[in-house]
N, C-alpha and C positions, 0 to 999 in steps of 0.2 A: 126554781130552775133545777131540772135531775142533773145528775152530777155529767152525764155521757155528752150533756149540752153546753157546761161550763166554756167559755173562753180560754184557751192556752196563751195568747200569746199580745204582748203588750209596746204600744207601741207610745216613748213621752219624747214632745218636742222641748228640747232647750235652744230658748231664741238666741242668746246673745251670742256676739261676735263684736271681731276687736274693729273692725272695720268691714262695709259690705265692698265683695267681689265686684267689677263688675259684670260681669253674666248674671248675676245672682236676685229673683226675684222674692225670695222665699220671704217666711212672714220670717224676719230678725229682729232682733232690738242690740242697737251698738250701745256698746256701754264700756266708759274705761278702766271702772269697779263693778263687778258682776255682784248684785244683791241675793249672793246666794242663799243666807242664811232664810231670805224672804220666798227666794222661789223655790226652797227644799219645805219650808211654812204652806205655800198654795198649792204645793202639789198635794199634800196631806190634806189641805181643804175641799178641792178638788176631789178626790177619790174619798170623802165623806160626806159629800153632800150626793154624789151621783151613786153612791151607794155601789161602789166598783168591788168591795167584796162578794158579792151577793153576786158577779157576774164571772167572775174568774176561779177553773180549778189555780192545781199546782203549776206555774208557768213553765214553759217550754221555754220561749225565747221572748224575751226582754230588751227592746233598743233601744237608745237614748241617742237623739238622731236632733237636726241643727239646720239653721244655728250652727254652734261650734258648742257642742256638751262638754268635750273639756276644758273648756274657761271657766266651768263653775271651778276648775283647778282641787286640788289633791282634797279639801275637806269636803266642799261643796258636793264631788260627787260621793261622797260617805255619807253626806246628811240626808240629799238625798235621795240614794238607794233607802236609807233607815226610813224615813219618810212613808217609801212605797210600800216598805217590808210590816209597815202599820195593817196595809189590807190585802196585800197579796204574798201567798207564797210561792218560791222557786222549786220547781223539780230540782231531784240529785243533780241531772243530769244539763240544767237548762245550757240553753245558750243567752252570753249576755253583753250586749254588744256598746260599745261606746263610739261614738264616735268622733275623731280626736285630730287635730290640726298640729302638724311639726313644732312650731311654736310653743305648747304645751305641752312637749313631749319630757320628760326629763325623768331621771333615775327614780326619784322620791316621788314625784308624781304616779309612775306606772307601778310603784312598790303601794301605795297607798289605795290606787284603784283595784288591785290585784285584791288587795285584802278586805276589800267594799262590796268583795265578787266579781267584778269584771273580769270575763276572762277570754274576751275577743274584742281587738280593736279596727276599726275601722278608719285610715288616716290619707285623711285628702293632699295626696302628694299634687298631683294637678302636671306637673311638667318637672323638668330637671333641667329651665332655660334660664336664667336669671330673666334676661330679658322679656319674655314672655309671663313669668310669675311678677315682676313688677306692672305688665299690661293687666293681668289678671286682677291686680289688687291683693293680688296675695302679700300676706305678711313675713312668710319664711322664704330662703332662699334653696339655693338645690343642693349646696354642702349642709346645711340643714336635713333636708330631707334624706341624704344620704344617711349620716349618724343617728337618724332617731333609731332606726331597727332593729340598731345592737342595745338601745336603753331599752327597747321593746322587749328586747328577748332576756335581757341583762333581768328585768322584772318579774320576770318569769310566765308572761303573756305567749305563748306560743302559738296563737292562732289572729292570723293580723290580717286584714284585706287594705289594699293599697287602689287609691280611686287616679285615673287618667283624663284628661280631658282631650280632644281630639279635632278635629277641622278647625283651625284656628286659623282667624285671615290670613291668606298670601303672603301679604304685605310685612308679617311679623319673621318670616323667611325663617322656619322650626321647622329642626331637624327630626321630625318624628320616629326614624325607626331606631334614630340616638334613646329618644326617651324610653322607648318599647325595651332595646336592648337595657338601658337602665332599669326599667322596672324588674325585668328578669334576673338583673344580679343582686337582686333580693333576697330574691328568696321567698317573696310571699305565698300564701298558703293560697292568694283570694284575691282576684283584680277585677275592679270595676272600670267602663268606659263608658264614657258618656261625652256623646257630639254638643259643641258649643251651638248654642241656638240663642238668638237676640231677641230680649222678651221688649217690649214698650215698656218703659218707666226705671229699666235699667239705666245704671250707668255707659255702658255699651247701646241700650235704646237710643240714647241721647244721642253717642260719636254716631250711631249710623243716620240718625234724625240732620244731623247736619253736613252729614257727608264726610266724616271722618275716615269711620270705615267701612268697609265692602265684608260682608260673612262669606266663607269660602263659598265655593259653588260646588253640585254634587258630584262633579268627577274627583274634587281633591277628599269629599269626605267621603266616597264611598272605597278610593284608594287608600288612605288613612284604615280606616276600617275592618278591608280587609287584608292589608300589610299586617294589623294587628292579631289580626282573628288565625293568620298562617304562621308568626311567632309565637305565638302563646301556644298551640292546639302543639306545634312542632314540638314544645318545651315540655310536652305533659300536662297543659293545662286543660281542660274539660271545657268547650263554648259550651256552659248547661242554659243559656237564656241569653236573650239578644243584647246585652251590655254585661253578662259576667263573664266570669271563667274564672275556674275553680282546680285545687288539684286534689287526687283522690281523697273524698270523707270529709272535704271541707266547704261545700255547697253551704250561702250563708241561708241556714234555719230557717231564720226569721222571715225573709222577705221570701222565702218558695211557700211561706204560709200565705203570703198576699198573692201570689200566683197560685195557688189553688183555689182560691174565693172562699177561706175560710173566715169566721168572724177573727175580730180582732179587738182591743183595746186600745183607745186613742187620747192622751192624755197631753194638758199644756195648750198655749197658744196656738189656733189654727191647727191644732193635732185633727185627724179623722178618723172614725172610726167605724166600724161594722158589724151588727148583731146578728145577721144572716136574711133579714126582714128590710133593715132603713139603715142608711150612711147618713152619719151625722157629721158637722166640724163645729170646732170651737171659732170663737171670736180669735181671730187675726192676731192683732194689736195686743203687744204683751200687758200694758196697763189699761186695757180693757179689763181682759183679760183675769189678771190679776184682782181689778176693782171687783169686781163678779164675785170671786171667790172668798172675797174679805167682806162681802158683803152674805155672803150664803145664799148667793145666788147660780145656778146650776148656768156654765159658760157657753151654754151652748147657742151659736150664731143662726143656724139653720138644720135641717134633716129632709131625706127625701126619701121615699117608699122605690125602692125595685120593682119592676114591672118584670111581666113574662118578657116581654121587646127586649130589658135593659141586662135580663140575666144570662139570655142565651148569644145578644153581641158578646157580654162579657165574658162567656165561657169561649166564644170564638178566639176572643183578641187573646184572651189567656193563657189557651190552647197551643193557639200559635206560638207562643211567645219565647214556650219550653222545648230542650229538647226533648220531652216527655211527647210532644205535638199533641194531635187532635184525635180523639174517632170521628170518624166520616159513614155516612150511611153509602147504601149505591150509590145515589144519583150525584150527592155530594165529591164521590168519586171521579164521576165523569167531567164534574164541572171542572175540577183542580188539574185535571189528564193535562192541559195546555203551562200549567206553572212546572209541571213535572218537564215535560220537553224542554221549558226555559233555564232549568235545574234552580227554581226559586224553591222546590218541597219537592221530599221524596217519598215515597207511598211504601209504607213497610206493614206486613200482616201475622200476626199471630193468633194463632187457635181461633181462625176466622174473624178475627176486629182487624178492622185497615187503620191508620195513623196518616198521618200528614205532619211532617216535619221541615221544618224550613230549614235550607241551608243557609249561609254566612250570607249569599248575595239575597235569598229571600229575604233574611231578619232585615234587609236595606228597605224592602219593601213592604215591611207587616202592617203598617197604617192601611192601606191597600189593601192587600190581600185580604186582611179582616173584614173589611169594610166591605169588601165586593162579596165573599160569601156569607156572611150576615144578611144580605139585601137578597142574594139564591133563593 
């Protein structure tokens, strides 16, 4: 592989958590002792049996993403990083992202990760309602979440994104633009939101399987939304993508690599990844998983080849997705002229290239809009 083709950018799932959310489908393993010294051991098996050196330059950007990565706790994430740093190297310059639950937040902890290289955290604050983080299944409370960002900074971690969750049933009566203003007296660099949505086989699958609960309906999420999208943008925050906002130079790296459609690195349980050709995933199930790799067996569950059909939807939805938008040819142009009227995308041109960019009430609507000029 010539060097101009190397893979930059890495992406390793740590499953455990101290208990699952529930919203939460993702592939996890709860555990009340994290066997880290064993999943800093498969990660290294792992990336020498798939021969992941041979695939990767110098990394740009590095995430350890969950699960909850910080329960491997202060040595855990040192092992490893040491682990990864067997077959990959970091740019000067990488990005290196953790991502990390109040709960695990503490002085020695963020002084220990610092020096393991982390040097951007990602910390799922979720709400600042007690009420609503106990609906949630969350483990920390919202005086919690307020104190971590001083041990965050206290660490010397200066670059932190803070995740919101948003359309939460009625019924839980959350004061949302309380939370929004909360997240603001932050101070983060980086806010992610993301609508609750009710997966089957959740915990919350279950309440609404019996009639527990009702999922909001789209007037309160698309109100929620854009309540959000009018405080953050007012605050100096950048909407660069339909669930972030960023303030200036802090766009997170890593995942504007997955909205380019570049390849990538996918490592750990249920991790996926992409060589530019076929998206592969691993086995789910952490002790699959696991067995796989203590056996010298390469983890891999499934792969699928790209089609022309499946490269140019996904350049649409992708497209969309930034406020970077789209190129649009003519005709492409005439078809979008009716979402312009509705102010879903605004058509903007330079040195002759047109764009298509969604505003705050399109990004409500990008499943859509994708879909419909994919089909054009």
């Amino acid at each position: 592989m010539s060097t101009d083709t190397l893979t930059r950018h890495l992406y390793l799932h740590v499953p455990f958590c101290a208990r699952r959310c529930s919203y939460c489908d993702f592939a996890i393993a709860v555990r009340r002792t994290v066997p880290w010294e064993r999943y800093a051991s498969a990660v290294h098996d792992e990336c020498r049996i798939r021969q992941i050196a041979s695939r990767c330059g110098p990394l740009d950007t590095l995430y350890l993403g969950g699960g909850t990565p910080s329960r491997l706790g202060p040595e855990g994430v040192a092992a490893t990083l040491a682990a990864l740093a067997q077959h990959v190297q970091l740019a000067p310059d990488a990005e290196v992202t953790l991502e990390a639950n109040p709960e695990d937040i503490t002085d020695e902890a963020v002084a220990s990760w610092r020096a393991a290289g982390v040097n951007r955290l990602s910390i799922g604050i979720q709400s600042f309602d007690d009420r609503v983080l106990q609906w949630m299944h969350r483990v920390h409370d919202a005086e919690r979440a307020r104190q971590v960002v001083d041990a965050v900074r206290r660490g010397g971690i200066a670059n932190f994104s803070v995740d919101l969750i948003f359309a939460a049933p009625a019924a839980l009566a959350r004061d949302w633009t309380r939370d929004v203003q909360a997240i603001l007296s932050l101070g983060a660099d980086h806010v992610s939101l993301y609508g609750l949505t009710i997966e089957p086989g959740t915990p919350l699958g279950r309440w609404q399987a019996r009639g527990e609960v009702q999922e909001a309906d789209e007037s309160r999420y698309e109100a929620e939304f854009l309540d959000a999208h009018a405080r953050l943008t007012a605050a100096g925050y950048e909407h660069y993508e339909v669930s972030n906002f960023a303030l200036a130079g802090r766009r997170a790296r890593h995942n504007s690599a997955y909205w380019r459609g570049v390849p990538y690195v996918g490592l750990g349980p249920g991790a996926h990844d992409f060589d530019g050709r076929f998206r592969r995933w691993n086995l789910s199930a952490y002790a699959a998983w696991d067995r796989a790799v203590q056996e010298g067996r390469d983890p891999m569950e499934d792969r699928e080849a790209l089609t022309a059909d499946n490269r140019a939807a996904e350049a649409v939805y992708l497209g969309l997705r930034t406020v970077d938008g789209l190129v649009l040819n003519a005709g492409e142009r005439l078809h979008v002229a009716p979402w312009v009227e509705a102010g879903w995308v605004v058509l903007t041109e330079t040195g002759g290239e047109w764009r298509a960019r969604c505003t705050a009430t399109g990004w409500l609507r990008l499943d859509a809009l994708a879909a419909d000029l994919t089909a054009f």
